[in-house]
C-alpha positions in Angstrom: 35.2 101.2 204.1 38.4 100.2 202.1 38.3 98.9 199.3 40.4 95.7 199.6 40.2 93.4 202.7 42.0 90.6 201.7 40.4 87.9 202.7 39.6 86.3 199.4 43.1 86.2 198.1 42.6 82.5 198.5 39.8 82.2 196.1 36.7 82.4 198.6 34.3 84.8 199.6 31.1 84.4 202.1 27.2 84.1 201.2 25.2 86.3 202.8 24.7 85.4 206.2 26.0 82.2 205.4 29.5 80.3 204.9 32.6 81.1 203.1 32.3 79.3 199.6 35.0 79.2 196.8 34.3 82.0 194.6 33.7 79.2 191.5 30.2 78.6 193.7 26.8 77.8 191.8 25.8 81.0 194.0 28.8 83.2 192.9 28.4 82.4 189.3 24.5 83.3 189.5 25.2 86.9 191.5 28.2 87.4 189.9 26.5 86.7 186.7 23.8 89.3 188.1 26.6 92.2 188.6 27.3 92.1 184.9 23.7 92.4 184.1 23.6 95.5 186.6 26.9 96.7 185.1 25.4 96.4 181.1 21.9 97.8 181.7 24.1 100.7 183.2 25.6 101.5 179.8 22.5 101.0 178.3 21.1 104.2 180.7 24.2 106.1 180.0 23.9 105.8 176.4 20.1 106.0 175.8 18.8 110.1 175.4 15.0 108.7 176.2 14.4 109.3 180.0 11.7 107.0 180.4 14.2 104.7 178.5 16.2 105.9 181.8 14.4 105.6 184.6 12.8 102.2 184.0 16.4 100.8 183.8 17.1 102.2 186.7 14.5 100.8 188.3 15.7 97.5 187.2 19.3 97.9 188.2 17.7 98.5 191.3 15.5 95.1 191.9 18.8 93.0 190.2 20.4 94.6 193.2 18.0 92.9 195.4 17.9 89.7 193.4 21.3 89.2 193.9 21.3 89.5 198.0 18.9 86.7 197.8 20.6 85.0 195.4 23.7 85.5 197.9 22.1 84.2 200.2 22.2 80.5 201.3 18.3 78.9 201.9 18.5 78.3 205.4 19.4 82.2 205.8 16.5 83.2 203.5 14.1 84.0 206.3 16.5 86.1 208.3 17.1 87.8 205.1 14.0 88.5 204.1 13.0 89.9 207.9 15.6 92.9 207.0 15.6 93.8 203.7 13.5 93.6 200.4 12.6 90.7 198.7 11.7 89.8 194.8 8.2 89.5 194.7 5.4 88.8 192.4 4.6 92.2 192.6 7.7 93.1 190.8 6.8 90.5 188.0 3.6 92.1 187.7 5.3 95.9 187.2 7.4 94.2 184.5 4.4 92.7 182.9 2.4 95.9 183.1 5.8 98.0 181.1 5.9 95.1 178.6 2.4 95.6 177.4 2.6 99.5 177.9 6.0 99.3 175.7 4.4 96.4 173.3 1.3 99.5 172.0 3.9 101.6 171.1 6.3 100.0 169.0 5.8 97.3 165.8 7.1 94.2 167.2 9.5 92.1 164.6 7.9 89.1 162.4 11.7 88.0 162.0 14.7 87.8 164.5 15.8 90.9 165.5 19.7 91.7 164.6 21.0 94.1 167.4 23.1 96.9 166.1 20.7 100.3 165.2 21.7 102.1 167.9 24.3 101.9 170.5 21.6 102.4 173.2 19.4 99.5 172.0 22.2 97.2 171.2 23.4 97.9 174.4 20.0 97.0 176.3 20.4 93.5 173.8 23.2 93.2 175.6 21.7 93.4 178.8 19.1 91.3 177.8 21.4 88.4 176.7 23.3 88.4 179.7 19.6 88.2 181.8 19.2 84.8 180.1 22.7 83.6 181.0 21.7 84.3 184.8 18.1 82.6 184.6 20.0 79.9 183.3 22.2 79.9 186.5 19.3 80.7 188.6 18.2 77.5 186.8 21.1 75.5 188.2 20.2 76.5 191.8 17.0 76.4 191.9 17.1 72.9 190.7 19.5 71.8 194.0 16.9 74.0 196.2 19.1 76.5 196.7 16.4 79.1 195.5 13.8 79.1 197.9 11.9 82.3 196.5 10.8 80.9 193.0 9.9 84.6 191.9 13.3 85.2 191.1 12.7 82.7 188.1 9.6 84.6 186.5 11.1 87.5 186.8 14.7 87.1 185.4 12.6 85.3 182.8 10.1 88.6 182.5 12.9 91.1 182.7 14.8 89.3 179.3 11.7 89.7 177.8 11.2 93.6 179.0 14.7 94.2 177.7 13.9 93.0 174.4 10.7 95.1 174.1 12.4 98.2 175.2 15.3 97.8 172.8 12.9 97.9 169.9 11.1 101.2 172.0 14.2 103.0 171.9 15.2 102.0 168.4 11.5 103.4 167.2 10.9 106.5 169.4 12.9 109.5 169.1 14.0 111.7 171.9 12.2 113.8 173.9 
Protein backbone atom coordinates (compact mmCIF):
# COMPACT_ATOMS: atom_id res chain seq x y z
CA UNK A 1 0.00 0.00 0.00
CA UNK A 2 1.68 3.46 -0.62
CA UNK A 3 1.51 5.93 1.23
CA UNK A 4 0.23 8.76 -0.96
CA UNK A 5 -2.66 8.29 -3.49
CA UNK A 6 -3.41 11.59 -4.43
CA UNK A 7 -6.65 11.82 -4.65
CA UNK A 8 -7.33 14.34 -2.00
CA UNK A 9 -4.97 16.99 -3.29
CA UNK A 10 -8.18 18.81 -3.91
CA UNK A 11 -9.27 19.02 -0.41
CA UNK A 12 -11.73 15.78 -0.22
CA UNK A 13 -11.58 12.50 0.95
CA UNK A 14 -14.51 9.66 1.06
CA UNK A 15 -16.71 8.37 4.24
CA UNK A 16 -16.68 5.03 4.75
CA UNK A 17 -18.69 3.25 2.31
CA UNK A 18 -20.10 6.48 1.48
CA UNK A 19 -19.36 9.79 -0.74
CA UNK A 20 -16.48 11.88 -1.23
CA UNK A 21 -16.90 14.92 1.23
CA UNK A 22 -14.52 18.05 1.61
CA UNK A 23 -12.19 17.19 4.24
CA UNK A 24 -13.72 20.42 6.38
CA UNK A 25 -16.83 17.76 6.92
CA UNK A 26 -18.82 17.68 10.28
CA UNK A 27 -17.64 13.81 9.89
CA UNK A 28 -13.88 14.63 9.19
CA UNK A 29 -13.65 17.07 12.02
CA UNK A 30 -15.27 14.42 14.57
CA UNK A 31 -12.78 11.32 13.27
CA UNK A 32 -10.14 13.49 12.57
CA UNK A 33 -10.72 14.93 15.94
CA UNK A 34 -10.69 11.10 17.10
CA UNK A 35 -7.03 10.47 15.44
CA UNK A 36 -5.56 13.06 17.76
CA UNK A 37 -7.18 11.44 20.72
CA UNK A 38 -5.66 8.04 19.47
CA UNK A 39 -2.41 9.83 18.67
CA UNK A 40 -2.29 11.61 22.58
CA UNK A 41 -3.33 8.60 24.70
CA UNK A 42 -0.37 7.06 22.63
CA UNK A 43 2.21 9.31 24.41
CA UNK A 44 0.43 8.92 27.40
CA UNK A 45 1.34 4.80 27.11
CA UNK A 46 4.84 5.59 25.98
CA UNK A 47 5.48 7.70 28.82
CA UNK A 48 3.65 6.06 31.73
CA UNK A 49 6.08 3.07 33.63
CA UNK A 50 2.65 1.49 35.22
CA UNK A 51 1.58 -1.41 32.79
CA UNK A 52 -1.86 -1.59 33.85
CA UNK A 53 -1.59 2.26 33.18
CA UNK A 54 -0.52 0.62 29.70
CA UNK A 55 -2.67 -1.76 28.70
CA UNK A 56 -5.97 -0.12 29.60
CA UNK A 57 -4.94 2.69 27.15
CA UNK A 58 -4.28 0.43 24.78
CA UNK A 59 -7.35 -0.94 25.05
CA UNK A 60 -8.86 2.42 24.41
CA UNK A 61 -6.76 3.34 21.49
CA UNK A 62 -8.22 0.36 20.28
CA UNK A 63 -12.21 1.02 20.60
CA UNK A 64 -11.40 4.97 19.38
CA UNK A 65 -10.21 3.04 16.45
CA UNK A 66 -13.53 1.56 16.07
CA UNK A 67 -15.41 4.79 16.98
CA UNK A 68 -14.00 6.51 14.39
CA UNK A 69 -15.01 3.93 11.34
CA UNK A 70 -18.48 4.49 12.54
CA UNK A 71 -18.04 7.88 12.97
CA UNK A 72 -16.62 7.68 9.16
CA UNK A 73 -19.21 6.31 8.27
CA UNK A 74 -22.30 8.01 6.69
CA UNK A 75 -25.99 6.72 8.39
CA UNK A 76 -27.35 5.06 5.57
CA UNK A 77 -24.03 2.88 5.35
CA UNK A 78 -24.19 2.10 9.15
CA UNK A 79 -25.88 -1.27 8.81
CA UNK A 80 -23.52 -2.54 6.09
CA UNK A 81 -20.89 -1.40 8.39
CA UNK A 82 -21.83 -2.85 11.35
CA UNK A 83 -22.50 -6.46 9.38
CA UNK A 84 -18.52 -6.46 8.94
CA UNK A 85 -16.79 -5.08 11.60
CA UNK A 86 -17.14 -4.13 15.34
CA UNK A 87 -19.36 -1.76 16.60
CA UNK A 88 -19.30 0.73 19.92
CA UNK A 89 -21.49 -0.87 22.22
CA UNK A 90 -22.99 -0.51 25.59
CA UNK A 91 -20.96 -3.13 26.58
CA UNK A 92 -17.86 -1.04 26.06
CA UNK A 93 -19.54 1.80 28.25
CA UNK A 94 -20.09 -0.69 30.88
CA UNK A 95 -16.07 -1.95 30.86
CA UNK A 96 -15.28 1.84 31.15
CA UNK A 97 -17.71 2.19 33.98
CA UNK A 98 -16.47 -0.99 35.69
CA UNK A 99 -12.32 0.64 35.50
CA UNK A 100 -13.63 3.94 36.72
CA UNK A 101 -14.90 2.58 39.97
CA UNK A 102 -12.02 -0.10 40.18
CA UNK A 103 -9.54 3.09 39.59
CA UNK A 104 -11.89 5.51 41.91
CA UNK A 105 -10.95 2.80 45.35
CA UNK A 106 -7.56 3.29 44.83
CA UNK A 107 -6.80 6.81 44.56
CA UNK A 108 -8.17 10.10 46.76
CA UNK A 109 -10.15 11.92 44.31
CA UNK A 110 -9.62 15.93 44.29
CA UNK A 111 -12.09 18.29 46.39
CA UNK A 112 -10.61 21.19 44.12
CA UNK A 113 -9.75 21.34 40.24
CA UNK A 114 -7.15 19.38 39.35
CA UNK A 115 -3.95 21.41 37.73
CA UNK A 116 -2.29 18.91 35.20
CA UNK A 117 1.43 18.98 35.35
CA UNK A 118 2.86 16.16 38.20
CA UNK A 119 4.03 13.94 35.88
CA UNK A 120 4.55 13.89 32.19
CA UNK A 121 2.52 10.57 32.03
CA UNK A 122 -0.55 11.96 33.81
CA UNK A 123 -0.42 15.35 32.16
CA UNK A 124 -0.19 13.60 29.13
CA UNK A 125 -3.43 11.37 29.77
CA UNK A 126 -5.06 15.19 30.70
CA UNK A 127 -4.22 15.71 27.60
CA UNK A 128 -5.97 12.99 26.14
CA UNK A 129 -8.73 13.59 28.20
CA UNK A 130 -9.19 17.17 26.97
CA UNK A 131 -9.09 16.37 23.49
CA UNK A 132 -11.93 13.39 24.31
CA UNK A 133 -14.29 16.30 25.21
CA UNK A 134 -13.47 18.31 22.04
CA UNK A 135 -14.67 15.17 19.96
CA UNK A 136 -17.99 14.50 22.14
CA UNK A 137 -18.50 17.94 21.38
CA UNK A 138 -18.20 17.14 17.64
CA UNK A 139 -19.92 13.90 18.08
CA UNK A 140 -22.46 16.45 19.50
CA UNK A 141 -22.73 18.28 16.21
CA UNK A 142 -23.63 15.10 14.33
CA UNK A 143 -25.54 13.53 16.27
CA UNK A 144 -27.73 16.46 16.43
CA UNK A 145 -28.24 16.44 12.22
CA UNK A 146 -28.75 12.40 12.64
CA UNK A 147 -25.67 11.66 11.35
CA UNK A 148 -24.92 9.36 14.42
CA UNK A 149 -27.15 6.61 14.32
CA UNK A 150 -25.43 4.54 17.15
CA UNK A 151 -26.04 6.85 20.27
CA UNK A 152 -23.42 4.70 22.27
CA UNK A 153 -20.76 6.60 20.81
CA UNK A 154 -22.07 9.63 22.98
CA UNK A 155 -21.92 7.76 26.47
CA UNK A 156 -18.95 6.55 25.82
CA UNK A 157 -16.73 9.44 24.56
CA UNK A 158 -18.54 11.05 27.50
CA UNK A 159 -17.37 7.80 29.92
CA UNK A 160 -13.94 7.60 28.45
CA UNK A 161 -13.09 11.73 29.42
CA UNK A 162 -14.22 10.79 32.63
CA UNK A 163 -11.88 7.40 32.79
CA UNK A 164 -8.99 9.53 31.56
CA UNK A 165 -9.35 11.84 34.31
CA UNK A 166 -9.50 9.04 37.05
CA UNK A 167 -6.55 7.37 35.64
CA UNK A 168 -4.37 10.49 35.54
CA UNK A 169 -4.82 10.90 39.25
CA UNK A 170 -4.03 6.75 39.42
CA UNK A 171 -0.88 7.24 37.83
CA UNK A 172 0.09 10.40 39.64
CA UNK A 173 -0.62 8.32 43.18
CA UNK A 174 0.65 4.77 42.46
CA UNK A 175 4.14 4.14 41.99
CA UNK A 176 5.65 1.64 39.60
CA UNK A 177 5.59 -1.79 39.57
Amino acid sequence: MKTFNKRGDKGETSLFFGPRVPKSDPHCEAYGTIDEAVAAIGLARALSRKQPVRDMLLTVQKDLFTLAGELATPPEARERVARRYPTITSGDVDRLEGLIDSLEAKVRMPESFVIPGKSAASAAIHLSRAIVRRAERRVVSLQRTGQVPNQEILKYLNRLADFLFTLSLYEETIRAK
